[in-house]
C-alpha positions as CSV (number, residue, x, y, z in Angstrom):
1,X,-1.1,45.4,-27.0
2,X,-0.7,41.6,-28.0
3,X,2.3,42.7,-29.9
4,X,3.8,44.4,-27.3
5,X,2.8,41.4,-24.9
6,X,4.3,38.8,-26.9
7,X,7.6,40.8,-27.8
8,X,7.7,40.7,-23.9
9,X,7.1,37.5,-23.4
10,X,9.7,36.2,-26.4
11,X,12.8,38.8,-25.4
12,X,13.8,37.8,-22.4
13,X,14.4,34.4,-23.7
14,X,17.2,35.5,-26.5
15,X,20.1,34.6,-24.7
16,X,18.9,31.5,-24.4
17,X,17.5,28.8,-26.8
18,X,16.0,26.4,-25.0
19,X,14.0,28.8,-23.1
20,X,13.3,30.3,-26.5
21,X,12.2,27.0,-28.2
22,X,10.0,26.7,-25.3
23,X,7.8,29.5,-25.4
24,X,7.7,29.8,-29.2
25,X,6.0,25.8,-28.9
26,X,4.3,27.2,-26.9
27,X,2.6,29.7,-28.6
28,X,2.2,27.3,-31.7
29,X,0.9,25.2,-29.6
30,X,-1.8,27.4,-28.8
31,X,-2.5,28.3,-32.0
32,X,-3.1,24.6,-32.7
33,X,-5.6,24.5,-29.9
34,X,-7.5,27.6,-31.4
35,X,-7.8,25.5,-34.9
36,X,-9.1,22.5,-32.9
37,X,-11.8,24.6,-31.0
38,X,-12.8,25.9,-34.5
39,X,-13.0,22.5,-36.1
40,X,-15.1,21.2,-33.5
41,X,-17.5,24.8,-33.5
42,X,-17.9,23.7,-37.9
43,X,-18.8,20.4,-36.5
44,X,-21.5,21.3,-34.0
45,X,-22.7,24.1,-36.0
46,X,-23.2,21.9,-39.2
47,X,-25.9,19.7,-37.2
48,X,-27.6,23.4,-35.5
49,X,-31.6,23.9,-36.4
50,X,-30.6,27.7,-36.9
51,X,-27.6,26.6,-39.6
52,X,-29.8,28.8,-42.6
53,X,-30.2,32.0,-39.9
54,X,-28.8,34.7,-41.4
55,X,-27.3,35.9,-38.3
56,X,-25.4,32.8,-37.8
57,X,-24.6,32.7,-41.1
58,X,-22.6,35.5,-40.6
59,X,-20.7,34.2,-37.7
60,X,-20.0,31.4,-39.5
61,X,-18.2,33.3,-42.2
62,X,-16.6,35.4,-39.6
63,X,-15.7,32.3,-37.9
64,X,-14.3,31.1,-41.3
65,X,-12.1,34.0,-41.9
66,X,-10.8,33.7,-38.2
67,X,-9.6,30.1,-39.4
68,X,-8.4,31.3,-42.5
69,X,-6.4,33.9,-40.4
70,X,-5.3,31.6,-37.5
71,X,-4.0,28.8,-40.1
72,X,-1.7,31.7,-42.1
73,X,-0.4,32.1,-38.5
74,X,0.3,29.1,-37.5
75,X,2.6,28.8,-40.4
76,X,4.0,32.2,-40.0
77,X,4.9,30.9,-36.3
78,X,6.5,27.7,-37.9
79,X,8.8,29.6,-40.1
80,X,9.7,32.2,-37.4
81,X,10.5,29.3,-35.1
82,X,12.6,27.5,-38.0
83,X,14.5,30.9,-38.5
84,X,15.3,31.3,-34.8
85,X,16.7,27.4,-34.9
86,X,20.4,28.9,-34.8
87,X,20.0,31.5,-31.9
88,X,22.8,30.0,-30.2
89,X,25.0,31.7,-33.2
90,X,22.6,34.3,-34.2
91,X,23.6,37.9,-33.2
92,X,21.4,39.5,-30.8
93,X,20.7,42.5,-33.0
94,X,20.1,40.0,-35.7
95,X,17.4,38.2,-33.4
96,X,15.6,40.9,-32.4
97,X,15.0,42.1,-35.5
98,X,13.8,38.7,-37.1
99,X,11.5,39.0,-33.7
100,X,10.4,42.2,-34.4
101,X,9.7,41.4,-38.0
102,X,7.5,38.2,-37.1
103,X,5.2,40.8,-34.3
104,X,4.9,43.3,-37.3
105,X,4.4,40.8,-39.9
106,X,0.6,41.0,-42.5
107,X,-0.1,37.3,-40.6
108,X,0.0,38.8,-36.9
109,X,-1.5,42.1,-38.0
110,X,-4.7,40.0,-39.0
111,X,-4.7,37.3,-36.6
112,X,-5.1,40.1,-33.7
113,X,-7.6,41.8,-35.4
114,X,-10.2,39.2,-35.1
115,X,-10.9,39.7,-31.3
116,X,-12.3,43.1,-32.6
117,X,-14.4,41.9,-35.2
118,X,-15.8,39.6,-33.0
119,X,-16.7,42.5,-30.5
120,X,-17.9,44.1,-33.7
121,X,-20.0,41.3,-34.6
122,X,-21.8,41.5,-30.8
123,X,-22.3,44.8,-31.4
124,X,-23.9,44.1,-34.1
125,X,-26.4,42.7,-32.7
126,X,-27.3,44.1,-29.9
127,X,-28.2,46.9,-33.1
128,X,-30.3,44.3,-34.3
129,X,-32.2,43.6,-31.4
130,X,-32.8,47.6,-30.8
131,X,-34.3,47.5,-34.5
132,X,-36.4,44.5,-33.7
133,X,-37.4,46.5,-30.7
134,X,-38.1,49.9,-32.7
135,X,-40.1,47.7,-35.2
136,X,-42.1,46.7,-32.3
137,X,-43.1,49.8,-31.1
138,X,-44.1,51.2,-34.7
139,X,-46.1,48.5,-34.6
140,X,-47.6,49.2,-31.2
141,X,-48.0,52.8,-32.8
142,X,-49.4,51.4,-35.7
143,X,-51.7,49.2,-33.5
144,X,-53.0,51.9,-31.4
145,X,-53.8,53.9,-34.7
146,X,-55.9,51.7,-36.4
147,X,-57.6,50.6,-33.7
148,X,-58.5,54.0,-33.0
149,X,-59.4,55.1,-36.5
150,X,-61.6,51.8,-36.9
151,X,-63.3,53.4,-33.7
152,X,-63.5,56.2,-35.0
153,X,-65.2,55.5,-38.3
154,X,-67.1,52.8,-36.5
155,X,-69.2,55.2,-34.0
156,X,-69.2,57.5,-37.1
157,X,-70.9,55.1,-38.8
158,X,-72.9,53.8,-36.3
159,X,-74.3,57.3,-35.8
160,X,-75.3,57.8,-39.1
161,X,-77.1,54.8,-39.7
162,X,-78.9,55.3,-36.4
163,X,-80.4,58.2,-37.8
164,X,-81.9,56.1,-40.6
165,X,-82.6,52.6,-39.9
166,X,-84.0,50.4,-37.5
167,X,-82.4,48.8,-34.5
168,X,-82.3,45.6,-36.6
169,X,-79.3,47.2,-38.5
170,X,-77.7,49.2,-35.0
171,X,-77.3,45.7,-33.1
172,X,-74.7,44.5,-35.2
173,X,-72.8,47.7,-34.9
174,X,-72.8,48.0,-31.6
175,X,-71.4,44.4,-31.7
176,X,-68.2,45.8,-33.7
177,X,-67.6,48.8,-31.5
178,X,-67.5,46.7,-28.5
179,X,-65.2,43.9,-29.9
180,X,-63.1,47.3,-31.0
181,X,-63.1,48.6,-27.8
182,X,-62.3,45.7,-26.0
183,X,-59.0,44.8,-28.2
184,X,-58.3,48.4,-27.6
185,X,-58.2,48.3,-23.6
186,X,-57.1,44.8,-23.0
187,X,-54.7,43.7,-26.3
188,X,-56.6,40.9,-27.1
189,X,-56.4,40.2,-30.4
190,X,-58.8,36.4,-30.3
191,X,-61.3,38.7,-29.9
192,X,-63.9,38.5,-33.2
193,X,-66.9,40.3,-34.0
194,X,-70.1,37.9,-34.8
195,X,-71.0,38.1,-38.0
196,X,-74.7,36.8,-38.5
197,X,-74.4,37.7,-42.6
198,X,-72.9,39.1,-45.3
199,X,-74.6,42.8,-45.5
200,X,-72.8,45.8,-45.4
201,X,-73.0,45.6,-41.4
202,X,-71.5,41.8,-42.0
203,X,-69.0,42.7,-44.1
204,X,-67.6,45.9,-41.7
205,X,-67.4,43.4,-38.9
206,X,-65.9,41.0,-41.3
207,X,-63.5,43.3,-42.1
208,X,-62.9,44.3,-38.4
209,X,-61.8,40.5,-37.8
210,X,-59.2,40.8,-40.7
211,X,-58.0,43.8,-39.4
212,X,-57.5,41.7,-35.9
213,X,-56.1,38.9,-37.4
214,X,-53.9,41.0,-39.7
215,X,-52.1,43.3,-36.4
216,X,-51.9,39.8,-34.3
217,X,-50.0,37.8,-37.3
218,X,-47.8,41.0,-37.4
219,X,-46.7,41.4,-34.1
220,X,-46.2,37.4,-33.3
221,X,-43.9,38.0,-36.4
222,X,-42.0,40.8,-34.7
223,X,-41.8,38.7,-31.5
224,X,-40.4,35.9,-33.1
225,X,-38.2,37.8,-34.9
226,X,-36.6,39.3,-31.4
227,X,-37.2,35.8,-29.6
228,X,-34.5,35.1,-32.5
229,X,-32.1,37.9,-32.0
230,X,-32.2,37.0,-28.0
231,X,-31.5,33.1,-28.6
232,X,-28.6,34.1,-30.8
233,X,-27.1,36.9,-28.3
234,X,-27.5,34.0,-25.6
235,X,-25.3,31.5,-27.5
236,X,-22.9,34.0,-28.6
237,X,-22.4,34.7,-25.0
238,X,-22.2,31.1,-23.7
239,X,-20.1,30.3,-26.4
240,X,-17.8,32.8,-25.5
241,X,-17.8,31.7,-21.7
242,X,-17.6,27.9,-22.6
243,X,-13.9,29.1,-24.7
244,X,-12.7,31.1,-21.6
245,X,-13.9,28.1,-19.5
246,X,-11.9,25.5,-21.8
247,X,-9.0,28.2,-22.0
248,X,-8.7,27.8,-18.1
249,X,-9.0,24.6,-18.0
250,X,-6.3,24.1,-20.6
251,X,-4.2,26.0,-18.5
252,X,-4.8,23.8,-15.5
253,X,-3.8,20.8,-17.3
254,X,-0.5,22.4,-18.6
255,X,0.2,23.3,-15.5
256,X,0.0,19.6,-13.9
257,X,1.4,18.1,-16.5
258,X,4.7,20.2,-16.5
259,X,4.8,19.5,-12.4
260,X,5.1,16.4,-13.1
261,X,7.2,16.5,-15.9
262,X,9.7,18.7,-13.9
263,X,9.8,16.8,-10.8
264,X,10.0,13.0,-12.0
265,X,13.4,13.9,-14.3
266,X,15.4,14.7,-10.5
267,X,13.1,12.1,-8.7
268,X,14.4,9.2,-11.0
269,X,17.8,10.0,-11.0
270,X,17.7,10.1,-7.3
271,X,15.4,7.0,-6.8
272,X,17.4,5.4,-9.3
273,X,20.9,6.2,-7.8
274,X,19.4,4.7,-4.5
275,X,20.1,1.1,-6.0
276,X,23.8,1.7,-6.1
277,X,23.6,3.9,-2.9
278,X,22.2,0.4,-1.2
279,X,24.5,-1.7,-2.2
280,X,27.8,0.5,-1.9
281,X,25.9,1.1,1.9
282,X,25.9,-2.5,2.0
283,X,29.8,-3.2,1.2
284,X,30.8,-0.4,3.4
285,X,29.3,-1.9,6.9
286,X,30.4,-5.3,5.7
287,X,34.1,-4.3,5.7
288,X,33.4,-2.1,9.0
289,X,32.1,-5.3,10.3
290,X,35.1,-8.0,8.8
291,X,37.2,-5.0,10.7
292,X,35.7,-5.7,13.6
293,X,35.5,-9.4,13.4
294,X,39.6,-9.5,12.6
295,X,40.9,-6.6,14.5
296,X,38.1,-6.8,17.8
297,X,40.8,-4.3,19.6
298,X,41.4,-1.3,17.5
299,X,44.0,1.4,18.6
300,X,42.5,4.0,20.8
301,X,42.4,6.9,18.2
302,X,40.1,4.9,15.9
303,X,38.3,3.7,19.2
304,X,37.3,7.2,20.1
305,X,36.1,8.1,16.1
306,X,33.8,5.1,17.0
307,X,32.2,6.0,19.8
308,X,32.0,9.7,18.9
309,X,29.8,9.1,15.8
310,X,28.1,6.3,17.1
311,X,29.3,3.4,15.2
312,X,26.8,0.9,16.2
313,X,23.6,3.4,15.7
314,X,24.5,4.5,12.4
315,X,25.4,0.2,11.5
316,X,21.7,-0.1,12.8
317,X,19.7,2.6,11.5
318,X,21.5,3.5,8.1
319,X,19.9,0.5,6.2
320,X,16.5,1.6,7.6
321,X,17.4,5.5,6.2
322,X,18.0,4.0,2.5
323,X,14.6,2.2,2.9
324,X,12.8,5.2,3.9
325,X,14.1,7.1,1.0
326,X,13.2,4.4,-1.0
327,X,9.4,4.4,0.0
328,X,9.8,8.1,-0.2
329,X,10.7,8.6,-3.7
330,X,8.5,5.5,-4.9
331,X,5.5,7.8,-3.2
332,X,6.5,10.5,-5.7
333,X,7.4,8.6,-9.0
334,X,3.5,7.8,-8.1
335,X,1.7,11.2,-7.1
336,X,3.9,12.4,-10.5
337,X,1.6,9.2,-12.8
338,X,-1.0,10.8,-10.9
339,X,-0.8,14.0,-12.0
340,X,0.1,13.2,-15.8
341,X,-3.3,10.4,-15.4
342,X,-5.2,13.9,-14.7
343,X,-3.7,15.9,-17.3
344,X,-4.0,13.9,-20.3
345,X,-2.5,16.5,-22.1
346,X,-1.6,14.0,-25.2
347,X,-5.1,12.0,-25.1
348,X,-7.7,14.1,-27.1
349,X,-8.9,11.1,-28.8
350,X,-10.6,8.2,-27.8
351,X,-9.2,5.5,-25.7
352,X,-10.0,2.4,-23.5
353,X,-8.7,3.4,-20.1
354,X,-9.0,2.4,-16.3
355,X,-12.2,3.9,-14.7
356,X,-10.2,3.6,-11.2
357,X,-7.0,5.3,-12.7
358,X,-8.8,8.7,-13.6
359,X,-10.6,8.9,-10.0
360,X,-7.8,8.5,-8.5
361,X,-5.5,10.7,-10.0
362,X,-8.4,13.4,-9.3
363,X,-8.0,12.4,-5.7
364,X,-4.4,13.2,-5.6
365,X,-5.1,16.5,-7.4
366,X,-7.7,17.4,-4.6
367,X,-6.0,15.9,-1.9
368,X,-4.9,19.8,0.1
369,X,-8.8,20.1,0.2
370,X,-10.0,17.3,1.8
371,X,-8.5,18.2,5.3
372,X,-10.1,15.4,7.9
373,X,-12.7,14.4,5.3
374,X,-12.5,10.4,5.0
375,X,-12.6,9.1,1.3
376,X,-14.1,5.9,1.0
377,X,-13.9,3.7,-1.9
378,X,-16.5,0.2,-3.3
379,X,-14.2,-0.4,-6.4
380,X,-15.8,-2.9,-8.4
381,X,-14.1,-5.1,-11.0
382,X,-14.4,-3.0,-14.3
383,X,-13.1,-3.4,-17.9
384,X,-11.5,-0.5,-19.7
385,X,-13.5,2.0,-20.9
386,X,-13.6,3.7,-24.4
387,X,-14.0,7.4,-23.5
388,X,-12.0,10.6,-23.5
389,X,-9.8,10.5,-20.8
390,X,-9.3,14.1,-20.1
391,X,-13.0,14.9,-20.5
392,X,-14.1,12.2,-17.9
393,X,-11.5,13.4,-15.8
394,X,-12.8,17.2,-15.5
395,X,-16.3,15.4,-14.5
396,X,-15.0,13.7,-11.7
397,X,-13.2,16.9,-10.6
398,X,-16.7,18.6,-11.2
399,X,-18.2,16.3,-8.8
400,X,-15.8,15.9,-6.0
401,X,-15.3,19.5,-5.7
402,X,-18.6,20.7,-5.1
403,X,-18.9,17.1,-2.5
404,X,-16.2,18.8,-1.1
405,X,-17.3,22.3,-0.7
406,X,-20.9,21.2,0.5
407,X,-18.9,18.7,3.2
408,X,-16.9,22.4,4.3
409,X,-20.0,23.9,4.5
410,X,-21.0,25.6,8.1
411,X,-23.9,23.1,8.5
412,X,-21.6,20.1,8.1
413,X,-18.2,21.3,9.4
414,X,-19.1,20.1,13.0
415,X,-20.1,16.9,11.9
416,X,-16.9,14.3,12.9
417,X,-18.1,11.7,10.6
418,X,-17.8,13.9,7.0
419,X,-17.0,11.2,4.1
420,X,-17.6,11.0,0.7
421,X,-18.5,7.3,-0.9
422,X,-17.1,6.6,-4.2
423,X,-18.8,3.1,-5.6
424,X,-18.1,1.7,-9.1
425,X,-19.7,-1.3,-11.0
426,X,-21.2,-3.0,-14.0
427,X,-24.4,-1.5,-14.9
428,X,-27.2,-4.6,-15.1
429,X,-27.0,-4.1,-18.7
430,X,-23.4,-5.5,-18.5
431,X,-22.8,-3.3,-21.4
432,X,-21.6,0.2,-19.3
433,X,-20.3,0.9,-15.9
434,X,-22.4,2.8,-13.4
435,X,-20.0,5.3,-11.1
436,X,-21.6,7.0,-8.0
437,X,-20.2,9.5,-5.8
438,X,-21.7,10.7,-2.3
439,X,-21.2,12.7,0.3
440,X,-23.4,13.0,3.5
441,X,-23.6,16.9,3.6
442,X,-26.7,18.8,4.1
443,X,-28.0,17.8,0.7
444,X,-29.3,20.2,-2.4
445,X,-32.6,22.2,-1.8
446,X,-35.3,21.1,-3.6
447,X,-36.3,25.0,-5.1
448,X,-33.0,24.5,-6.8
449,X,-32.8,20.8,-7.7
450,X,-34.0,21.5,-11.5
451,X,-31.6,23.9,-11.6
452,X,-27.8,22.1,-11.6
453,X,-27.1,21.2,-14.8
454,X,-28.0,24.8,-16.4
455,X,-25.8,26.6,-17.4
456,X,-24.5,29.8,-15.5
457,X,-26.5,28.5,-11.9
458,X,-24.4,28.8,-9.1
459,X,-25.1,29.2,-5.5
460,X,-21.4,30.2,-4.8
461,X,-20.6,33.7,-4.2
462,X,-19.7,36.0,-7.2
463,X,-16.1,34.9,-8.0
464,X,-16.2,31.9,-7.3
465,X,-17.8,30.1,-9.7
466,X,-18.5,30.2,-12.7
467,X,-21.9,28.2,-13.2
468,X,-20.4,26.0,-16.1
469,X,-19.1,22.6,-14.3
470,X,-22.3,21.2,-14.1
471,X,-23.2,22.0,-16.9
472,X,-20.4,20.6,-18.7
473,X,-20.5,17.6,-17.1
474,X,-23.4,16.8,-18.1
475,X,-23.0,17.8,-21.9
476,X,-19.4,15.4,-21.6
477,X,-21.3,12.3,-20.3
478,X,-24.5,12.8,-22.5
479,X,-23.9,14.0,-25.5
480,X,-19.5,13.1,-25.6
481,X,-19.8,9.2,-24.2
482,X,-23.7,8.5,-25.0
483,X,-24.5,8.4,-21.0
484,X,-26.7,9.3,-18.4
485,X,-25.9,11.7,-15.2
486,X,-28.5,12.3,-12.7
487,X,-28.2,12.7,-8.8
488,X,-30.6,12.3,-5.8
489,X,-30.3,14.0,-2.6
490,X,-32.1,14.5,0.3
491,X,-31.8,17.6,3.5
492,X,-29.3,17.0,5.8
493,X,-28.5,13.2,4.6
494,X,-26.7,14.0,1.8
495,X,-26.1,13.7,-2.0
496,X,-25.9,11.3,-4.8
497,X,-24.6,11.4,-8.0
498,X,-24.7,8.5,-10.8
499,X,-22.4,8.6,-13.7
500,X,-23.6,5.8,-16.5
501,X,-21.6,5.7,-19.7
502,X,-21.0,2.2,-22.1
503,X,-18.3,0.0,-22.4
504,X,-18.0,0.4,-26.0
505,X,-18.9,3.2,-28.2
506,X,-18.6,4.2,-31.6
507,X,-15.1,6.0,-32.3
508,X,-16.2,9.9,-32.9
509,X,-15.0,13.5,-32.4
510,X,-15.5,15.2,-29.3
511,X,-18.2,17.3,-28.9
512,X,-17.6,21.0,-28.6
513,X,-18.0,20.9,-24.9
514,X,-15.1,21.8,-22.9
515,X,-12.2,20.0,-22.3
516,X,-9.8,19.5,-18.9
517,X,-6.7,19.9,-20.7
């Protein structure tokens, strides 16, 4: 299917190079981002307490192999790319087959088998967990067997003796048979049997207690054994969420920063050509007017041109059209910095930026959805920041869109005064910057306050949202830039939250959290 997807995607583009060149950088360039997600999975996985599990020691491998794979490809798509360098000249029939040859190539072939294998490798274990599970219920079997065989031959015993000795020697007995019967009927296994000496009577309810302890040891051993297999299904699956999450948000950024790629190439050549607009604009009326000055009494057919375009209006108001053109292109050449500030697309490493810059650009991106909501801003005087740009960008969008959707909310859309605060400053360290955004909605309930930053917890309706941007954002600021993000908020006065990250930080890899673009 990817085969057929990607001849799809590749044919159309034959007849023309350019268009050709594109997508095929494309696709490497995806194939790049796939070897950076796996580098940054070795790294996070290197410092995991369950690094020796042999569960995830077989994703690793897997994981390995998918590198392996993914790295052969990448080259493969290199040397198709260099191949189809001359498709200007190249003969269609020619082209397609070299495309057809690349699709059908050993490298492809095992690059899309890997989706499978992973698939395989859930699977896998959800077999694992329904052995853990059978294991536990042989167990219970097991259980249930010797506890009812030790009652068995207890009352057996217990009958016997009775028959020949005293009540001295039935006591302790009876002790065992009730400590039996009650880990029979309520499955607890603290219960022991007191054990006054070491007779025979001693030693069978010594025995009784090793027999306890023994089942007990056995199945905590079993439920920490599935506890295991569940913890490792649960990360498998929020991996895989947190890559479709990055994916999309990958996409976005593409997106934005090809808008604005597209649109400022025509907007500078028009705001530049306005310069030379202005001053041939300038010339023109100045002649009209030396026309006018020398020859006050032109001949009637010029006379009547005059006065039926309006000489004097358009003298007037054509200076004022060139200025409003002016402001107008200026306003783009500045949403278009806004969008590329947002994107990021070519700043995955560290760098020391300005604070204001990212919010901004975030604003402009958001700016359909805020509708009659007033924005107001506290900008402090800040320094640049070291941080990932693109990261702390995708928290800000995080956190404005959901001050956004709770200021659209029913219980708040009536409200004429609907703002949301954004105040920045030195923390009183003087060694980070504190960022807080509010809005004065109806606030988060407190049954759900402990709940924001896990993962998966949304209050939105299905399919439309995802659970992760909290989550995320926290993970970016905490574990990415060494910060702090918390929030306070209070019914129907609003919500708070306070973004706390250094100055300065040790240069290091991002974190395998998710990325904006």
């Amino acid at each position: 299917m990817l085969q057929n997807h990607l001849t799809k995607q590749l044919s159309p583009h034959l007849d023309d190079s350019v268009q050709f060149k594109i997508a095929t950088d494309a696709l490497l360039a995806r194939v790049q981002q796939v070897q950076v997600l796996l580098g940054k999975y070795r790294l996070a996985r290197a410092s995991s307490p369950h690094t020796n599990d042999k569960t995830h020691g077989e994703l690793d491998n897997l994981l390995i192999e998918l590198d392996a794979a993914t790295e052969q490809f990448r080259q493969r798509v290199e040397t198709f790319a260099l191949v189809m360098q001359d498709l200007d000249t190249m003969p269609e029939a020619v082209a397609r087959q070299h495309l057809l040859q690349f699709v059908q190539s050993e490298e492809f072939a095992q690059y899309i088998e890997f989706p499978g294998k992973l698939v395989q490798f859930s699977e896998y274990l959800e077999q694992r967990e329904e052995l853990g599970k059978t294991s536990l219920q042989q167990a219970e079997r097991l259980r249930t067997r010797i506890i009812a065989t030790s009652l068995m031959l207890s009352v057996a015993i217990a009958t016997l003796v009775a028959l020949y000795t005293s009540n001295h020697i039935a006591q302790p007995i009876k002790a065992v048979i009730d400590v039996a019967q009650q880990v029979r009927h309520n499955n607890d296994f603290t219960l022991q049997v007191p054990v006054a000496n070491t007779s025979d009577t001693g030693q069978l309810g010594i025995s009784l207690n090793q027999l306890i302890t023994q089942v007990q040891c056995l199945l905590q051993e079993l439920e920490c054994k599935n506890a295991d297999l569940n913890n490792a299904l649960q990360q498998l699956n929020e991996q895989q969420s947190q890559l479709i999450q990055s994916e999309k948000m990958s996409g976005l950024g593409q997106l934005v920063a090809g808008v604005a790629h597209e649109i400022n190439n025509p907007v500078n050549f028009i705001h530049g050509n306005l310069t030379y607009i202005k001053e041939y604009t300038e010339n023109l009326l100045d002649l009209v007017a030396h026309y006018q000055e020398h020859y006050p009494q032109p001949i009637a057919d010029i006379q009547q041109k005059a006065d039926n375009i309006d000489l004097p209006f358009i003298q007037n108001d054509l200076p004022k059209t060139l200025q409003s053109m002016a402001l107008g292109t200026n306003r783009i050449r500045q949403i278009v910095i806004s969008l590329r500030n947002f994107s990021r697309k070519d700043e995955a490493d560290m760098k020391s930026v300005d604070i204001h810059e990212g919010i901004e650009s975030t604003l402009v991106i958001l700016k359909q959805n805020l509708y009659d909501i007033k924005i107001i801003k506290h900008y402090g005087d800040l320094p640049l920041v070291d941080c990932y740009p693109g990261q702390l960008n995708q928290v800000f969008m995080n956190i404005l869109a959901n001050a956004i959707d709770a200021l659209k909310d029913p219980k708040t859309r009536s409200n004429p005064s609907r703002h949301i605060t954004i105040k920045t400053g030195l923390a009183t360290t003087g060694k980070g910057v504190d960022i807080e955004i509010s809005d004065n909605g109806a606030g988060i309930p407190e049954d759900i306050q402990n709940r924001i930053f896990d993962p998966f917890f949304t209050t939105k309706a299905v399919g439309e949202g995802t659970g992760l941007g909290m989550s995320i954002s926290y993970q970016i600021i905490t574990q990415t830039h060494g910060g702090q993000l918390g929030f306070t908020s209070e019914p129907n006065k609003g919500t708070t939250f306070t973004i706390q990250i250094p100055i300065h930080q040790a240069c290091q890899e991002p974190s395998s959290v998710l990325t904006a673009a």
